[in-house]
PDB file with one MODEL, atoms N, CA, C and O in Angstrom:
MODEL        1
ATOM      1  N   UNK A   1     -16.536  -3.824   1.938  1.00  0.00           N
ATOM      2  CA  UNK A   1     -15.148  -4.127   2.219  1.00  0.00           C
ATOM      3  C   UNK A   1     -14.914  -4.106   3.724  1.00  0.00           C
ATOM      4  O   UNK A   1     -15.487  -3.238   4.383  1.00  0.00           O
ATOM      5  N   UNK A   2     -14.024  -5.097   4.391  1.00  0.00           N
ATOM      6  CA  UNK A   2     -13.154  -4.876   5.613  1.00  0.00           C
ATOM      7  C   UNK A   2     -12.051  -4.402   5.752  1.00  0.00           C
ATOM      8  O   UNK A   2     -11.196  -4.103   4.919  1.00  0.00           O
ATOM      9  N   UNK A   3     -12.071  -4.334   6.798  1.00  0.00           N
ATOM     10  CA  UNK A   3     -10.389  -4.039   6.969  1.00  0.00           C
ATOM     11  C   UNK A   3      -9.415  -4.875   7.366  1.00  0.00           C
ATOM     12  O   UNK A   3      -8.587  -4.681   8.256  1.00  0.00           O
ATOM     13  N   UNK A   4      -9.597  -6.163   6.410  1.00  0.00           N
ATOM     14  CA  UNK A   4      -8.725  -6.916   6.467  1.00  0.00           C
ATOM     15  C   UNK A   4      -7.788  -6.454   5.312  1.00  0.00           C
ATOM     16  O   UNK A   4      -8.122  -5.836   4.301  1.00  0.00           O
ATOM     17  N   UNK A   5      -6.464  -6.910   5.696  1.00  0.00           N
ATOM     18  CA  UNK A   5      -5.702  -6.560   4.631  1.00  0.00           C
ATOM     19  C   UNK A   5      -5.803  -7.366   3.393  1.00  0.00           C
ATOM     20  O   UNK A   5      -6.424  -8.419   3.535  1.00  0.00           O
ATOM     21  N   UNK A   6      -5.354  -7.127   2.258  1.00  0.00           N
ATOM     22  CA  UNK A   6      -4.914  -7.520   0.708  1.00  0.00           C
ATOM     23  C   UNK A   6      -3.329  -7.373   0.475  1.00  0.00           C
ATOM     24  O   UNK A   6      -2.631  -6.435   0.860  1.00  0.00           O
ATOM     25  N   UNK A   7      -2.902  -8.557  -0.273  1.00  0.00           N
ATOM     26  CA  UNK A   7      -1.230  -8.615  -0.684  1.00  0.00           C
ATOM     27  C   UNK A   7      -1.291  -7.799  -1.649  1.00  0.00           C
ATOM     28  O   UNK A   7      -2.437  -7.641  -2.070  1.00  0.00           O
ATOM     29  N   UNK A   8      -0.284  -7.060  -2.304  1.00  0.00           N
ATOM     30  CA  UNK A   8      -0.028  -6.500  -3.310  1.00  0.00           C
ATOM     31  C   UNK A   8       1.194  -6.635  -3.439  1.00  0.00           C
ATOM     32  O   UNK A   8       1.855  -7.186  -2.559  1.00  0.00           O
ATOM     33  N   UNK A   9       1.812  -6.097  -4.707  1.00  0.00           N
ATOM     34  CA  UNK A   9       3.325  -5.690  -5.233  1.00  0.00           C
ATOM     35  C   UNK A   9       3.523  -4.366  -5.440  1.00  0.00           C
ATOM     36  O   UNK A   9       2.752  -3.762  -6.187  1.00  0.00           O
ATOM     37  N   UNK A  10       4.448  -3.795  -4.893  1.00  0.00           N
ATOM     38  CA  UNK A  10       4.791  -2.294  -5.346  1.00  0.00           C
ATOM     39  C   UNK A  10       5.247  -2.343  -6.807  1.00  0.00           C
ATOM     40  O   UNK A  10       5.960  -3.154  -7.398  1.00  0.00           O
ATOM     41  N   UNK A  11       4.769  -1.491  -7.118  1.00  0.00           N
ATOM     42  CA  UNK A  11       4.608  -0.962  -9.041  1.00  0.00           C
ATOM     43  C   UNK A  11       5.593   0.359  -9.439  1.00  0.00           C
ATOM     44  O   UNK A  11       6.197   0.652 -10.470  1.00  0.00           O
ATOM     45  N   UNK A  12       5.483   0.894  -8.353  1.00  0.00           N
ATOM     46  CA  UNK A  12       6.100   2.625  -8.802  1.00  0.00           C
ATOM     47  C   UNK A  12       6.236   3.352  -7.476  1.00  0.00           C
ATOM     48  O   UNK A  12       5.314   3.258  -6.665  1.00  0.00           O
ATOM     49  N   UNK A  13       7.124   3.942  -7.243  1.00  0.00           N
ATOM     50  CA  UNK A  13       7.571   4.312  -5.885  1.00  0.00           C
ATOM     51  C   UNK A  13       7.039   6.288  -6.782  1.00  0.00           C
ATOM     52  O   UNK A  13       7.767   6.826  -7.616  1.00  0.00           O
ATOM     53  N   UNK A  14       5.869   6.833  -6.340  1.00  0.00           N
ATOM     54  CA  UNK A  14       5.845   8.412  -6.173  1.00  0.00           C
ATOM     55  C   UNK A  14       6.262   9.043  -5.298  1.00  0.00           C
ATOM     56  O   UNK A  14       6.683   8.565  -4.245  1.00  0.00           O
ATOM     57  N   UNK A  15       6.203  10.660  -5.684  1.00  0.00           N
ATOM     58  CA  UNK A  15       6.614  11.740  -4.491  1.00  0.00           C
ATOM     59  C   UNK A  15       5.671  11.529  -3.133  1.00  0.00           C
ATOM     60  O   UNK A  15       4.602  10.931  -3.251  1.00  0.00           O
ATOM     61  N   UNK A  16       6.082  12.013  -1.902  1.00  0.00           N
ATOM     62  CA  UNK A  16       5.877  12.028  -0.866  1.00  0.00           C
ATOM     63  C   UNK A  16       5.029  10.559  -0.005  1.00  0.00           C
ATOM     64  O   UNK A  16       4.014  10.344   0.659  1.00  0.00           O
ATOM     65  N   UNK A  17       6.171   9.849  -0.525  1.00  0.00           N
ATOM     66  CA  UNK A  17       6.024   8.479   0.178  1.00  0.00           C
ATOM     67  C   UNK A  17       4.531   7.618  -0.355  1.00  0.00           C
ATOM     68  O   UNK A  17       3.959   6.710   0.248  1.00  0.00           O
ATOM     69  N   UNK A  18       4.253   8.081  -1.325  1.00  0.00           N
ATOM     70  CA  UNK A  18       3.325   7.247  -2.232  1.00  0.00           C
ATOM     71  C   UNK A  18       3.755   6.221  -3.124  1.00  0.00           C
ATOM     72  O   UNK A  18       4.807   6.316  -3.755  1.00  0.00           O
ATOM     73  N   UNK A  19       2.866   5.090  -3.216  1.00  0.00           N
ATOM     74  CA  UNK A  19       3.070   4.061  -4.148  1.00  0.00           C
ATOM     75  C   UNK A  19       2.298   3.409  -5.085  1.00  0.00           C
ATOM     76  O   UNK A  19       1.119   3.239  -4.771  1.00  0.00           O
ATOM     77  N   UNK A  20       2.600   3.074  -5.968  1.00  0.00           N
ATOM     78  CA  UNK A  20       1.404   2.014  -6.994  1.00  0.00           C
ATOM     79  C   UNK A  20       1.581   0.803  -6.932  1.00  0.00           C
ATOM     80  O   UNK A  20       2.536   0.153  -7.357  1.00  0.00           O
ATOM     81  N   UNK A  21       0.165   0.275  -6.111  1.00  0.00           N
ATOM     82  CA  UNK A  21       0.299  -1.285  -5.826  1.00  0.00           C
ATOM     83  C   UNK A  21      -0.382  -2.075  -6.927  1.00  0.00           C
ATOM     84  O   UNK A  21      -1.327  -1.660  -7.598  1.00  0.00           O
ATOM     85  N   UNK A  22       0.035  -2.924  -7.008  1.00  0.00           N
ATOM     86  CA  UNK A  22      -1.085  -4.152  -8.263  1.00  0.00           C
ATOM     87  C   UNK A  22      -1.357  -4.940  -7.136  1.00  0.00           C
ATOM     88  O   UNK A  22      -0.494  -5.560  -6.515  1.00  0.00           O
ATOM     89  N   UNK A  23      -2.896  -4.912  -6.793  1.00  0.00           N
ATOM     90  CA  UNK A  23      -3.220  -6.383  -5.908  1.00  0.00           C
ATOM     91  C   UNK A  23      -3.215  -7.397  -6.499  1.00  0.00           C
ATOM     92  O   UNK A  23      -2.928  -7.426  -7.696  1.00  0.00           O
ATOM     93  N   UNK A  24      -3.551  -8.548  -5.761  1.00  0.00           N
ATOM     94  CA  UNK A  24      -3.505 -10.098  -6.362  1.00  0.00           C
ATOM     95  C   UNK A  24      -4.604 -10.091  -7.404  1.00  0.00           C
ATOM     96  O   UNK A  24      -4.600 -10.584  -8.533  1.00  0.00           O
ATOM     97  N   UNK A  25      -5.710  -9.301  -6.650  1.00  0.00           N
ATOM     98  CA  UNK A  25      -7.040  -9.228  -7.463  1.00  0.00           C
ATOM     99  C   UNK A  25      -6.715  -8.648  -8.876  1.00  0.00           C
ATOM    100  O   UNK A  25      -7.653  -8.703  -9.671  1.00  0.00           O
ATOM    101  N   UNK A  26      -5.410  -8.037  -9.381  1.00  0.00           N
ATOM    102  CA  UNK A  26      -5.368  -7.428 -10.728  1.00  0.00           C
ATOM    103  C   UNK A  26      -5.230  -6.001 -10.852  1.00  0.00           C
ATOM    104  O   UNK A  26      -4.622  -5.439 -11.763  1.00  0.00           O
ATOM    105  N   UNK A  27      -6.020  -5.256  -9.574  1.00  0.00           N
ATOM    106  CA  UNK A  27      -6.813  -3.761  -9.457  1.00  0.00           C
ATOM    107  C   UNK A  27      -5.762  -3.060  -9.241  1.00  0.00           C
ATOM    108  O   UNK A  27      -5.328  -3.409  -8.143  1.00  0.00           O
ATOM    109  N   UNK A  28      -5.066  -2.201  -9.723  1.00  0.00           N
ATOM    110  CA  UNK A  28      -4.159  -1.218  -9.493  1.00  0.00           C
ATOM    111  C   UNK A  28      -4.438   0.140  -8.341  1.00  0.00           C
ATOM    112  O   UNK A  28      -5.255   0.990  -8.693  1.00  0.00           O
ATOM    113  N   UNK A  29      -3.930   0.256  -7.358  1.00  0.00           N
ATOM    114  CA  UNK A  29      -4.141   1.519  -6.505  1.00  0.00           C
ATOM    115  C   UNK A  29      -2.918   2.115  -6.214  1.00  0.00           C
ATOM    116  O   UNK A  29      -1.765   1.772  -6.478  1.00  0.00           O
ATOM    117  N   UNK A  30      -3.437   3.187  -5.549  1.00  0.00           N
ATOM    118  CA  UNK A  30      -2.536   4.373  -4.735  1.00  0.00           C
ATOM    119  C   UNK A  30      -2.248   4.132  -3.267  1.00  0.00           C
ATOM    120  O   UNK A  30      -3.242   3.699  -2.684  1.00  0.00           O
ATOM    121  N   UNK A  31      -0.900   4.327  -2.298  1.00  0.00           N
ATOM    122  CA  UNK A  31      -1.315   3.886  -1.331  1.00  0.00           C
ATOM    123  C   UNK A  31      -0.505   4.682  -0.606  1.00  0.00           C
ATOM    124  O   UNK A  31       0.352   5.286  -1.251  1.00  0.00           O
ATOM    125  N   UNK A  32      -0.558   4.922   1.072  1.00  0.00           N
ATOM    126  CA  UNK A  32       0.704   5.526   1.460  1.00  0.00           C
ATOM    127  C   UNK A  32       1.310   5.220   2.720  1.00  0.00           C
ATOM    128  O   UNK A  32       0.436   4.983   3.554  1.00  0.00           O
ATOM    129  N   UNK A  33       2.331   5.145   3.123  1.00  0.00           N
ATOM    130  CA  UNK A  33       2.976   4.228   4.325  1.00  0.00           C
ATOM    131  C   UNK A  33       1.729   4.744   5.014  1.00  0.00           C
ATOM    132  O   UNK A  33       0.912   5.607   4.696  1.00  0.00           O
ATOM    133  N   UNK A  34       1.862   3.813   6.225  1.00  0.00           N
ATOM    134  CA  UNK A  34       1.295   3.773   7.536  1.00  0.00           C
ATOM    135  C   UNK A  34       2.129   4.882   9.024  1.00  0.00           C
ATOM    136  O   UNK A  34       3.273   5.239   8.743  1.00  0.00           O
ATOM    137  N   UNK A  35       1.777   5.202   9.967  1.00  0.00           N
ATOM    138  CA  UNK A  35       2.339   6.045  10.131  1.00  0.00           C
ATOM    139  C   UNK A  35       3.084   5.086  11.366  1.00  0.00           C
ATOM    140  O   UNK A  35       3.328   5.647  12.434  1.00  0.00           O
ATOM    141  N   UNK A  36       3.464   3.522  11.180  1.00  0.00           N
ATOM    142  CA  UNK A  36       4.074   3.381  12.429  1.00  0.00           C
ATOM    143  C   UNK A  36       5.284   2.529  11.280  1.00  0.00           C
ATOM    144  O   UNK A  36       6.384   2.096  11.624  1.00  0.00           O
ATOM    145  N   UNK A  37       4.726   2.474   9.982  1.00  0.00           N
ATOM    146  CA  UNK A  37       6.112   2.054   9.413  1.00  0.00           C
ATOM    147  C   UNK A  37       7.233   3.581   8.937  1.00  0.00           C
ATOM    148  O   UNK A  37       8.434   3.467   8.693  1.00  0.00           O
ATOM    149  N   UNK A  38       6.415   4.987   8.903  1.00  0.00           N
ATOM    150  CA  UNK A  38       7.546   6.024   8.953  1.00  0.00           C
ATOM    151  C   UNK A  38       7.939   6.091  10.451  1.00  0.00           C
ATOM    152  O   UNK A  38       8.759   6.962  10.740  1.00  0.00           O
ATOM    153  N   UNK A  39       7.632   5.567  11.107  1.00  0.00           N
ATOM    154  CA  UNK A  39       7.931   5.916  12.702  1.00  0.00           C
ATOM    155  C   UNK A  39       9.291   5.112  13.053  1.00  0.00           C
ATOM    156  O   UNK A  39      10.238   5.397  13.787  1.00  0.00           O
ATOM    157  N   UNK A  40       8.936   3.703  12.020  1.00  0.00           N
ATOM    158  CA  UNK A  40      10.378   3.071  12.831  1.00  0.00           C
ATOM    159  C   UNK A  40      10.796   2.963  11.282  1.00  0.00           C
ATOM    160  O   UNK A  40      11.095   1.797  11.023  1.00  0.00           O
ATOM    161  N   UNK A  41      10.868   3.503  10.582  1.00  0.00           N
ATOM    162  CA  UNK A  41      12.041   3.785   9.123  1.00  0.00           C
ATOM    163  C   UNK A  41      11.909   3.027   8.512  1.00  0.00           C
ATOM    164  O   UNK A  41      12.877   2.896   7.763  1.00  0.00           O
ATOM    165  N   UNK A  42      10.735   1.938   8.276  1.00  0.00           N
ATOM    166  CA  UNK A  42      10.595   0.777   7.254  1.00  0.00           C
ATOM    167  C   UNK A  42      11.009   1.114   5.831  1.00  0.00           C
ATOM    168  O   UNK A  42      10.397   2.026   5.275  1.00  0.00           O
ATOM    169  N   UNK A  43      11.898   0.535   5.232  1.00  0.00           N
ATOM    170  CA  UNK A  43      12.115   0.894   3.710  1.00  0.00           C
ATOM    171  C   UNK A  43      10.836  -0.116   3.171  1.00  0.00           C
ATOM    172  O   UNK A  43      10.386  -1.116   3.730  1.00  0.00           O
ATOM    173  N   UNK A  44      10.335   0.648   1.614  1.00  0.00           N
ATOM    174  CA  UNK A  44       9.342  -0.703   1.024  1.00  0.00           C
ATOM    175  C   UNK A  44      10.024  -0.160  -0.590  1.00  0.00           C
ATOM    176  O   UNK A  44       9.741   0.964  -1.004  1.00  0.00           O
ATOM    177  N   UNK A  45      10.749  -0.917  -1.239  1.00  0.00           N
ATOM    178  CA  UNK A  45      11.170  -1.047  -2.692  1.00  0.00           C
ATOM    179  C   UNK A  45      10.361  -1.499  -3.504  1.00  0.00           C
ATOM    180  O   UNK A  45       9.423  -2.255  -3.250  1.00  0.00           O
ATOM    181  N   UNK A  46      10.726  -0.990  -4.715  1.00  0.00           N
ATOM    182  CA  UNK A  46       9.914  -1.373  -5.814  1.00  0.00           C
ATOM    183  C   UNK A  46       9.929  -3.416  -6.367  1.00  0.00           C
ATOM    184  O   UNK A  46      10.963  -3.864  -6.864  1.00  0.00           O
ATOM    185  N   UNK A  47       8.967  -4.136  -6.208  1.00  0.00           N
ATOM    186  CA  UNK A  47       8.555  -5.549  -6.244  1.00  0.00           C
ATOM    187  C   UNK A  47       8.831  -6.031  -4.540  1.00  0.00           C
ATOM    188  O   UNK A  47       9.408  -7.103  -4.361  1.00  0.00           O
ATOM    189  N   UNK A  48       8.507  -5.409  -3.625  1.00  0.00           N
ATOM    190  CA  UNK A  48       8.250  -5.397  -2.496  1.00  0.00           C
ATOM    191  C   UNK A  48       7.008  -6.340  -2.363  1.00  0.00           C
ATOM    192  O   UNK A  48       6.037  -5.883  -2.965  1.00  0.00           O
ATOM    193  N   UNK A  49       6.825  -7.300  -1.858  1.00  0.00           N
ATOM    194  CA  UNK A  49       5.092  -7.689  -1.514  1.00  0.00           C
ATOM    195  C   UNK A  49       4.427  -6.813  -0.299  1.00  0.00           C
ATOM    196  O   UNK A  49       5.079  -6.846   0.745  1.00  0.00           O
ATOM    197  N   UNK A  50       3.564  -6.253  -0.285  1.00  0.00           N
ATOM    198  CA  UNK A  50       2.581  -5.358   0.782  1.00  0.00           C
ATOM    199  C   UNK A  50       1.405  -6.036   0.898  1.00  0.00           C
ATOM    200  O   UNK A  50       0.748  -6.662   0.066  1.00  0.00           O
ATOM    201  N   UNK A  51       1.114  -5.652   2.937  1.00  0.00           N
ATOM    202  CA  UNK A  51      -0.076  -6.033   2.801  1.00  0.00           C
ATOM    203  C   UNK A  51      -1.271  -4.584   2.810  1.00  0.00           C
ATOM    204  O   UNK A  51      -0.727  -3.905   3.682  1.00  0.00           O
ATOM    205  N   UNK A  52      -2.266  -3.928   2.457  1.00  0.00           N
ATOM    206  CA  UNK A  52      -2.975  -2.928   2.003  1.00  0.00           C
ATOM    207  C   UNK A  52      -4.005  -2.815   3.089  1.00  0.00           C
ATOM    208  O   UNK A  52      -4.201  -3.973   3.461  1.00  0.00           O
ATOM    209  N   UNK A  53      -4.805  -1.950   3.823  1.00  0.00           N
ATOM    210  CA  UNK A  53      -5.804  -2.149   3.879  1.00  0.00           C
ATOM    211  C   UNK A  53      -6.372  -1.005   3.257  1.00  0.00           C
ATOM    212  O   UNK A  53      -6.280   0.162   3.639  1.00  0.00           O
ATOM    213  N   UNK A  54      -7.118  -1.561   2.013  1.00  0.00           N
ATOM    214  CA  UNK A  54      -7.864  -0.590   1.188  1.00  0.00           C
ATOM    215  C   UNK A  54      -9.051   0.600   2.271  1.00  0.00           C
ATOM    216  O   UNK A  54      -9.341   0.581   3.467  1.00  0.00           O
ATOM    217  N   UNK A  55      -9.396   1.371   1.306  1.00  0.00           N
ATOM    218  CA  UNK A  55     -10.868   2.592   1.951  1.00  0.00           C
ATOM    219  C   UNK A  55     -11.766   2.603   1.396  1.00  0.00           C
ATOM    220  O   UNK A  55     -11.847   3.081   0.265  1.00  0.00           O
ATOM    221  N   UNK A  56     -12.842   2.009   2.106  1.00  0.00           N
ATOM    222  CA  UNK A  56     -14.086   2.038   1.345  1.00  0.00           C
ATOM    223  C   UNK A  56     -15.003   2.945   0.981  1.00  0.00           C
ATOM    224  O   UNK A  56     -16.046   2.910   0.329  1.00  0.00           O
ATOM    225  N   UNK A  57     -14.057   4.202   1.846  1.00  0.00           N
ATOM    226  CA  UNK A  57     -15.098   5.729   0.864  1.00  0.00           C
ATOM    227  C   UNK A  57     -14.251   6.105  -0.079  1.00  0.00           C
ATOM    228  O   UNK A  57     -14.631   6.229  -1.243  1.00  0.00           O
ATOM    229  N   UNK A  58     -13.032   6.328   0.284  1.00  0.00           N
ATOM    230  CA  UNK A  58     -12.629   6.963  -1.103  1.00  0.00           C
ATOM    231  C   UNK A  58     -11.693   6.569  -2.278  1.00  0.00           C
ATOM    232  O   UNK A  58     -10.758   7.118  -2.860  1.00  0.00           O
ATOM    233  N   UNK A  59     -12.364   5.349  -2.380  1.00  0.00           N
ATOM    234  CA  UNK A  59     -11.665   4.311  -3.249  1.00  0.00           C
ATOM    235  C   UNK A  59     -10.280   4.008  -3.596  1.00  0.00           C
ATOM    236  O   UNK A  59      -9.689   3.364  -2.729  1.00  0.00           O
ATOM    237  N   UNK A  60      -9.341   4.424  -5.056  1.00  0.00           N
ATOM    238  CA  UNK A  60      -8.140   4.196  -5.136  1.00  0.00           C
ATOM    239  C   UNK A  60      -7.170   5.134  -4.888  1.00  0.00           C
ATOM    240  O   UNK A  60      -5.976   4.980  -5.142  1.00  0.00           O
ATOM    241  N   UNK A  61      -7.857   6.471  -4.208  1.00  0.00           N
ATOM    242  CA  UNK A  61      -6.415   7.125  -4.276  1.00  0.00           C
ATOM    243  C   UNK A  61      -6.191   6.896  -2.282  1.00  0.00           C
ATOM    244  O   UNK A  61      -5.053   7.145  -1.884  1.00  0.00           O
ATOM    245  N   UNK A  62      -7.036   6.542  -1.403  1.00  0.00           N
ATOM    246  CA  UNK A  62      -6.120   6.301   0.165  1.00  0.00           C
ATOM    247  C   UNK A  62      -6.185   5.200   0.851  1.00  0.00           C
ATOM    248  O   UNK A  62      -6.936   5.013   1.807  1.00  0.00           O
ATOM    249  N   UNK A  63      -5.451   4.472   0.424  1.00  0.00           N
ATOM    250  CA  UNK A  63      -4.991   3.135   0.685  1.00  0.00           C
ATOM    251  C   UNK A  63      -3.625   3.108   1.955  1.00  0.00           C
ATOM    252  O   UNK A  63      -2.688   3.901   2.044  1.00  0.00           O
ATOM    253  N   UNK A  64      -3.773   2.533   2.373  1.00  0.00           N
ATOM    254  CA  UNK A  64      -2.390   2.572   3.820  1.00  0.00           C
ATOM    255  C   UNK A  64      -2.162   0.863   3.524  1.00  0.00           C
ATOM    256  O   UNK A  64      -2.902  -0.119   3.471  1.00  0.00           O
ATOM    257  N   UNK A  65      -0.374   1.187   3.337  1.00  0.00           N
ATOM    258  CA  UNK A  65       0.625   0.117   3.422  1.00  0.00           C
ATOM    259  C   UNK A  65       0.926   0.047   4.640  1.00  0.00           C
ATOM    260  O   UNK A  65       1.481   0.963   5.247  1.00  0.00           O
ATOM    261  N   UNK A  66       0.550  -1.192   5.205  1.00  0.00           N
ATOM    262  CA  UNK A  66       0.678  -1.634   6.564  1.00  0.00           C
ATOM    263  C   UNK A  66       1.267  -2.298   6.935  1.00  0.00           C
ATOM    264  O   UNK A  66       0.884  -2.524   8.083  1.00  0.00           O
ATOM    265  N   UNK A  67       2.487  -3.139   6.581  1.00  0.00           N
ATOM    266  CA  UNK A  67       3.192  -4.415   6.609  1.00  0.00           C
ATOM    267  C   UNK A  67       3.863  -4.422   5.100  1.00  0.00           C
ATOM    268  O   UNK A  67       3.352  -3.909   4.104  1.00  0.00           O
ATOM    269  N   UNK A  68       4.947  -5.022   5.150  1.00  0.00           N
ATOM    270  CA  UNK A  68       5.753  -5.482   3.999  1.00  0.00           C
ATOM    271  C   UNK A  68       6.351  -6.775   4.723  1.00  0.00           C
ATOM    272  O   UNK A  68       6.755  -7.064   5.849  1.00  0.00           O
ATOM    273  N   UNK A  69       6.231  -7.256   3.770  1.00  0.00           N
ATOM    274  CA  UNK A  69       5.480  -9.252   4.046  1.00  0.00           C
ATOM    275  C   UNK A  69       7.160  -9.538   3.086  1.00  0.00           C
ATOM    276  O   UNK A  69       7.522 -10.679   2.801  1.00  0.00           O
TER     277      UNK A  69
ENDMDL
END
């Protein structure tokens, strides 16, 4: 994997600023703001489109929402 980003849809808004994305690919993950979208107060709602950049060590639970597209 790179670190290019992936689109997703927000699925489920969890506690402490966590979310459940469905990528385009189908694959359901965990993800959690980025720390320059809590910096300037980005809201991301539930059917939001996101862009992801997934982690290639520790698979679906640390994912960073980086953009809301």
């Amino acid at each position: 994997m790179s670190n290019d980003p992936v689109i997703g849809i927000v699925q489920e808004s969890l506690p402490s600023t966590l979310f459940r994305v469905k990528l385009d690919s189908g694959q359901e993950v965990i993800c959690y703001l980025a720390g320059k979208m809590r910096v300037h107060n980005i809201k991301v709602l539930l059917g939001d489109r996101v862009a992801v950049i997934l982690d290639p060590y520790r698979g679906k639970t640390s994912n960073r929402i980086v953009r809301r597209l």
